[in-house]
C-alpha positions as CSV (number, residue, x, y, z in Angstrom):
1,X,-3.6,14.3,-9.5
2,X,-6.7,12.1,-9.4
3,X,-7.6,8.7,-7.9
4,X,-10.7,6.7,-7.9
5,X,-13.2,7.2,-5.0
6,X,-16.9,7.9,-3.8
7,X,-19.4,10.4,-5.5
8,X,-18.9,13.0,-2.4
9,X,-15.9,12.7,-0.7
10,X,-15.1,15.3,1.7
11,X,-12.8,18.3,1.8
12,X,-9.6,17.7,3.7
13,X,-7.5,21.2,4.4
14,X,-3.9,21.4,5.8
15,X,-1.1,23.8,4.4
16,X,2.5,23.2,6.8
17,X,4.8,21.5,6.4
18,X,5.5,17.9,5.1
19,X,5.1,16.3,8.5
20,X,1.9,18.4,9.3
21,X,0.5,16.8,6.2
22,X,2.0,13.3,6.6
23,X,0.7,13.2,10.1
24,X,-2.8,13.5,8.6
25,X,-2.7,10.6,6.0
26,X,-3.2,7.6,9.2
27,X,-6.3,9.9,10.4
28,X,-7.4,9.5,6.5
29,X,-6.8,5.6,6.5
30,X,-8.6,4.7,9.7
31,X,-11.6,6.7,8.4
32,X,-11.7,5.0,5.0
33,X,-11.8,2.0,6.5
34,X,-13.7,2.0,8.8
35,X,-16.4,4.5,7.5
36,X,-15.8,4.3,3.9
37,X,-15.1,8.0,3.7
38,X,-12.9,9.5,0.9
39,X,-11.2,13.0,0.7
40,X,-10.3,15.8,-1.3
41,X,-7.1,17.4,-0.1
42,X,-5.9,20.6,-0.4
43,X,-2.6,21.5,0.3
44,X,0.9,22.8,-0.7
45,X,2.2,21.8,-3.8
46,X,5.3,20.3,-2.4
47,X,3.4,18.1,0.1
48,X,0.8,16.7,-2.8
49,X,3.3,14.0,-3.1
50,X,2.9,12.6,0.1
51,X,-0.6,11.6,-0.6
52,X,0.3,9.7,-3.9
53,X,-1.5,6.3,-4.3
54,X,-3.0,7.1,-0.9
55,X,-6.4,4.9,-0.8
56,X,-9.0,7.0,0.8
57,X,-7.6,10.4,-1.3
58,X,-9.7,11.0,-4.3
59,X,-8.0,14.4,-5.8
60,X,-5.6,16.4,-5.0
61,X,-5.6,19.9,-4.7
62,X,-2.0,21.5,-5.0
63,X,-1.6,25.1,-4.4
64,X,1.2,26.8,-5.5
65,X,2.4,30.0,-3.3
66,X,1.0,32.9,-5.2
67,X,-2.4,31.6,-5.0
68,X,-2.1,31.2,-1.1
69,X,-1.3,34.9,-1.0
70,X,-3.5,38.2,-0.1
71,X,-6.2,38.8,-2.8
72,X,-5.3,35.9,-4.2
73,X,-6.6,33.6,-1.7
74,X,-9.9,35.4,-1.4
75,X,-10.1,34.6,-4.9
76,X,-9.1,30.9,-4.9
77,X,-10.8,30.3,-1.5
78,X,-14.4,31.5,-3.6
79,X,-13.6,29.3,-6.3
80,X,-12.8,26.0,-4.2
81,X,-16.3,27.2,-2.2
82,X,-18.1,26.9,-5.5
83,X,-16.5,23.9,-6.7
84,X,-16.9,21.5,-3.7
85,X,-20.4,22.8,-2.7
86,X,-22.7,20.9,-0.7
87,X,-19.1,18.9,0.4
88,X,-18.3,18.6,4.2
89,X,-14.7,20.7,5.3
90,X,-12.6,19.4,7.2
91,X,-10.4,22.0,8.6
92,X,-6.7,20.6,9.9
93,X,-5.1,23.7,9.5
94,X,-7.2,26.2,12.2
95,X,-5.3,29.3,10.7
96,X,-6.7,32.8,8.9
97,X,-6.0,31.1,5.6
98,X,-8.8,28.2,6.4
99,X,-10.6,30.7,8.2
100,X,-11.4,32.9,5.1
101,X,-12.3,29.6,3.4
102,X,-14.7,28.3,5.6
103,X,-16.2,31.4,6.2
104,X,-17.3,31.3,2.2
105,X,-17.6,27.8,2.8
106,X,-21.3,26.4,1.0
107,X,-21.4,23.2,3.1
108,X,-20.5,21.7,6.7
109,X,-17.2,23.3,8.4
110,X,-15.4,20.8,10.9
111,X,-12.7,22.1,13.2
112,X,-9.6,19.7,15.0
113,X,-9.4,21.3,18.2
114,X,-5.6,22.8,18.5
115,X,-5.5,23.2,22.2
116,X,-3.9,26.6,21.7
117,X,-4.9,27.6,24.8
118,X,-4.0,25.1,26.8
119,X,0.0,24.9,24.5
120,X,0.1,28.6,25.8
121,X,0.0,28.0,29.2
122,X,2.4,25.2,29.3
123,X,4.7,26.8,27.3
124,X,4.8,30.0,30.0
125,X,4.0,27.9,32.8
126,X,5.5,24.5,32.4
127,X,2.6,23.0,34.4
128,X,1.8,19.5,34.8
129,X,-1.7,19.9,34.5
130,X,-1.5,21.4,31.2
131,X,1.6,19.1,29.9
132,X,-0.8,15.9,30.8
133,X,-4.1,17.4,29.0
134,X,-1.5,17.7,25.7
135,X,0.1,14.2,26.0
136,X,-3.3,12.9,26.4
137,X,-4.0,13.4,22.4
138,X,-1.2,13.8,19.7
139,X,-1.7,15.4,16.7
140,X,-3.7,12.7,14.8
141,X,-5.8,12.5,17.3
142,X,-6.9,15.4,17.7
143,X,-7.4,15.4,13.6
144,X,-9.6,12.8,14.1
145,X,-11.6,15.0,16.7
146,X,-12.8,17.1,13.8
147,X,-15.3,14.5,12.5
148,X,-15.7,11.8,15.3
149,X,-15.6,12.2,19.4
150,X,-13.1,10.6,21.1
151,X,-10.0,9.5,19.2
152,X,-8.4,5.5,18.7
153,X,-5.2,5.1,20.7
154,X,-2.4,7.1,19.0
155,X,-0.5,4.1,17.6
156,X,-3.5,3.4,15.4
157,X,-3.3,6.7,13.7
158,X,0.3,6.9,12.7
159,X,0.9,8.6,8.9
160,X,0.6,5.3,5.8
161,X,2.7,6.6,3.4
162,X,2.0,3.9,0.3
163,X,5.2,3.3,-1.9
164,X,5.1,1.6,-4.9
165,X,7.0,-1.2,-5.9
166,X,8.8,0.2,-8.7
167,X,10.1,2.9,-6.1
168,X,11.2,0.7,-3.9
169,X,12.8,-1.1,-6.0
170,X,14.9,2.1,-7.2
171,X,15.8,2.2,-3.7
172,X,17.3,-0.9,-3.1
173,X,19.5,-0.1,-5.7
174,X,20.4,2.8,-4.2
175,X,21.0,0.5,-1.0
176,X,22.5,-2.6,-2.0
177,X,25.6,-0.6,-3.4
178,X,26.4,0.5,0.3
179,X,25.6,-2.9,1.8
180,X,26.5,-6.6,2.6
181,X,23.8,-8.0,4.7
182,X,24.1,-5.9,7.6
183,X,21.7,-3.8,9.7
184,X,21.1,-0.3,8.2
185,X,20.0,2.4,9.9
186,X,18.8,6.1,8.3
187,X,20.0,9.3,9.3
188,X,18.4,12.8,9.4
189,X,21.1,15.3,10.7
190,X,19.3,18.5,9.9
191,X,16.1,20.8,11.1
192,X,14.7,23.7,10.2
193,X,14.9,25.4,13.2
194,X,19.3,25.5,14.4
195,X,17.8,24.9,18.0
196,X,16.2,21.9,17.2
197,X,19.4,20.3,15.2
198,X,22.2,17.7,17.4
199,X,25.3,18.8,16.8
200,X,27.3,18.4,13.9
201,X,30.3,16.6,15.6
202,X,27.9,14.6,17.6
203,X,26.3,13.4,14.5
204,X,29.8,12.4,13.2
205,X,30.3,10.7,16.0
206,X,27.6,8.4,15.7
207,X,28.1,7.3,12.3
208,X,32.0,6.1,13.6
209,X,30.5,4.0,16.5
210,X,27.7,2.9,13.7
211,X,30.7,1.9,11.0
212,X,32.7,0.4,14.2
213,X,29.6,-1.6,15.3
214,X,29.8,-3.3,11.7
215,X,26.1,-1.5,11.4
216,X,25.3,0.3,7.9
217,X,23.8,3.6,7.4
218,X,22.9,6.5,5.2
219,X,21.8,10.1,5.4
220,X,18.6,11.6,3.9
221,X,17.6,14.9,4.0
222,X,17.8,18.6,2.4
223,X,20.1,20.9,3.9
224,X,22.5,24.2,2.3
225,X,25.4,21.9,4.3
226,X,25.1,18.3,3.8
227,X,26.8,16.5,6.4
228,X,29.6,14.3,4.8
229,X,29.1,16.2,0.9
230,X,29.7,13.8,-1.6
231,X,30.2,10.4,0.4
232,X,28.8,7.6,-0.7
233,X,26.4,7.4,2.1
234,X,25.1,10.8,2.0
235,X,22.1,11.3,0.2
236,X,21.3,14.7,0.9
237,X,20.2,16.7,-1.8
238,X,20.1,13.6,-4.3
239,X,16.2,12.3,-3.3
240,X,13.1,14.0,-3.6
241,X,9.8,13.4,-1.7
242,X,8.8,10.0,-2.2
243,X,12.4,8.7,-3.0
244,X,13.6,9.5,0.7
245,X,10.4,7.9,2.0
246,X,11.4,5.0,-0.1
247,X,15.6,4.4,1.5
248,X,13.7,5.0,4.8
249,X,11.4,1.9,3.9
250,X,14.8,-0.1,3.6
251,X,16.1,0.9,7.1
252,X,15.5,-0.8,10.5
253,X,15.9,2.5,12.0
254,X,15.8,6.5,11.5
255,X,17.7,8.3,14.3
256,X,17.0,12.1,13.7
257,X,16.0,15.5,15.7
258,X,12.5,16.9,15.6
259,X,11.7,16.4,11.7
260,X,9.5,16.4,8.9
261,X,11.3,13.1,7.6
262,X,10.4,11.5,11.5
263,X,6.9,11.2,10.0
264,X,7.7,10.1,6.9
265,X,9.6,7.2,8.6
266,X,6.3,6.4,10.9
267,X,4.8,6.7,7.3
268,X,6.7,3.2,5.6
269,X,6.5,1.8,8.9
270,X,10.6,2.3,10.2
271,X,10.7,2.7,13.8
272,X,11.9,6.3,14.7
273,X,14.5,7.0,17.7
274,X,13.9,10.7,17.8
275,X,16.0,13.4,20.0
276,X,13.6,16.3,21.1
277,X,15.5,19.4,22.6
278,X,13.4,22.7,22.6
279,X,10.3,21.2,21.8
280,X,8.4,18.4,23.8
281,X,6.2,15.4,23.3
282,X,3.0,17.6,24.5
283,X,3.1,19.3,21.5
284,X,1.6,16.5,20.1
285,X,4.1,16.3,17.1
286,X,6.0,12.8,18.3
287,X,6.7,9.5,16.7
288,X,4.0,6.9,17.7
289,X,4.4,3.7,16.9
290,X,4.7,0.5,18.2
291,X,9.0,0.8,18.4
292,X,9.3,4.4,18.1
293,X,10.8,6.2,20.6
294,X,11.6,9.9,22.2
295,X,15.1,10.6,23.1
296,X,15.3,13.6,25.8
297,X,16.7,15.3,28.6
298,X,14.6,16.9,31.3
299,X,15.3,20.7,32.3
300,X,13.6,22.9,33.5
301,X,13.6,25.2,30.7
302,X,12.1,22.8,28.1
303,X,9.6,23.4,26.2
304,X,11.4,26.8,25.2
305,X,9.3,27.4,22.2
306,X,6.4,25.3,20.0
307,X,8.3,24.8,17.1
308,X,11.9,25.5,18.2
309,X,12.1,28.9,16.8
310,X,14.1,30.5,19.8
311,X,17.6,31.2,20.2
312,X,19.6,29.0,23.5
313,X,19.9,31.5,26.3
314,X,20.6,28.0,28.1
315,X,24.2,26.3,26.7
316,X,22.1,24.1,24.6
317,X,22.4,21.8,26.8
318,X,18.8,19.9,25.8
319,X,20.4,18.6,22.6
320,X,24.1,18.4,23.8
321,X,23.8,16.3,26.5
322,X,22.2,13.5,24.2
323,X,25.9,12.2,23.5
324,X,26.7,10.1,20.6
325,X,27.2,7.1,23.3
326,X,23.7,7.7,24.7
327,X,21.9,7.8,21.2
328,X,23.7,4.7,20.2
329,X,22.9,2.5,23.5
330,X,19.2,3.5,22.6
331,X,19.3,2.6,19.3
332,X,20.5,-1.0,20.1
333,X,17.7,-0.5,22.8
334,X,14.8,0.4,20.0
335,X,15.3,-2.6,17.4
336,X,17.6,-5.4,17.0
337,X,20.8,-3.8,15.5
């Protein structure tokens, strides 16, 4: 997958998931245009998508699983070090996989600074000192910390996911058969972590006050148990990458949990009303633009984990007390519905 670009870009490298990897393409766009830089990116094969038509992305480097594996990645990490000598790293993953590679690395190796540290001690301690030191910077920021100092406000780094017309096109059609003029409003009932996801009957419940508020709306996403299989409105299972990013374009609104697909909606510029449980804004993983908004309780037992990994010892009371009625009096609240 090539694009046009300069003679030397630099070398971008983040594995993750899909939202680790969208949350990097704003960070990419704010330093193409205002330095002029472009980028190689390496990444997953199922994110290399995401960075389709993406202005400042000159190649990308998709990696399939076996090659990110134990002798294997010695192998391909040496091989990329060859290639892209004398290129500049850029390092957005900090794990043992970019490790080995920028230790063979023959060039410049740039860091984003993870705070892991600092994420330890608020997870164990829940102390405001360390919570306000994380909220400070969100995740693009602190991608933008591995070239330049101190990073643009975080509304200015939000993921550009660039559609083309064709594909949105494709997705009005997809839309207009489910409309007639009304409001429509995305949603993404699933997450990878159970913790993380509002409950099913809550979900259900919003999409009756939705329907009884004359408001449309649809459901993206990828899950084993799609929420309303085979409605008309449920599109789980039936998009790919770009195709979701595309229906979420059409929306005024995505209501979801703590989600890849939360980025990609910050990506096509649809505000985001997102319910965070488990995890917590400090993380740095949050919606952040200009109508986006964080939907949460406080207890004293949140953050329980980074990602949301850990069981409820608690009721689940984080996710469950975000009612249906609560989550549709915000939406209202977060654009004109």
């Amino acid at each position: 997958m090539s694009f046009s670009g300069n003679t030397n870009p630099k070398v971008v490298f983040r594995l993750g998931h899909m939202g680790d990897v969208a949350l990097t393409t704003g960070v990419l766009s704010h330093w193409h245009e205002n330095n002029g830089d472009t980028f190689i990116f390496i990444t997953r094969a199922a994110n290399a998508p995401l960075l389709a038509n993406h202005p400042a992305v000159t190649e990308v480097i998709a990696l399939e699983n076996p090659e990110l594996k134990g002798a294997a990645w010695f192998t391909k990490a040496r091989t990329l070090a060859a290639t892209y000598k004398r290129h500049t790293l850029l390092d957005l993953h900090g794990t043992l996989r970019s490790r080995i590679l920028s230790v063979v690395w023959k060039g410049k190796v740039r860091r984003y600074p993870k705070f892991g540290i600092t994420r330890r001690l608020y997870d164990r301690t829940h102390k405001e000192l360390f919570r306000t030191t994380l909220e400070a910077v969100s995740v693009p920021q602190r991608y933008f910390m591995a070239q330049d100092g101190k990073p643009p406000v975080a509304e200015s780094l939000v993921p550009q996911i660039y559609l083309t017309d064709i594909e949105r096109a494709e997705a009005s059609i997809r839309i207009d058969t489910i409309t007639n003029g009304k409001p429509i409003v995305a949603l993404h009932p699933y997450a990878t972590h159970q913790s993380k996801q509002w409950p099913r009957e809550h979900w259900l419940a919003l999409t009756a006050l939705l329907a009884s508020a004359g408001i449309n709306w649809f459901i993206v996403g990828r899950d084993d148990k799609p929420l309303l299989d085979n409605h008309e409105r449920d599109f789980t299972n039936a998009t790919n990458l770009r195709e979701t990013c595309a229906l979420m374009d059409r929306a005024e609104l995505l209501i979801t949990g703590d989600s890849g697909p939360m980025h990609l909606a910050c990506g096509v510029g649809t505000p985001v009303l997102a319910m965070f449980g488990p995890t917590v804004k400090a993380w740095g993983f949050y919606p952040a633009g200009p109508k986006d908004r964080v939907l949460e309780t406080n207890l004293e037992c949140r953050p329980c984990s980074l990602h949301g990994s850990k069981s409820c010892t608690s009721g689940f009371e984080c996710m469950i007390s975000l009612t249906p009625e609560k989550v549709m009096k915000a939406a209202k609240a977060s654009v004109p519905l």
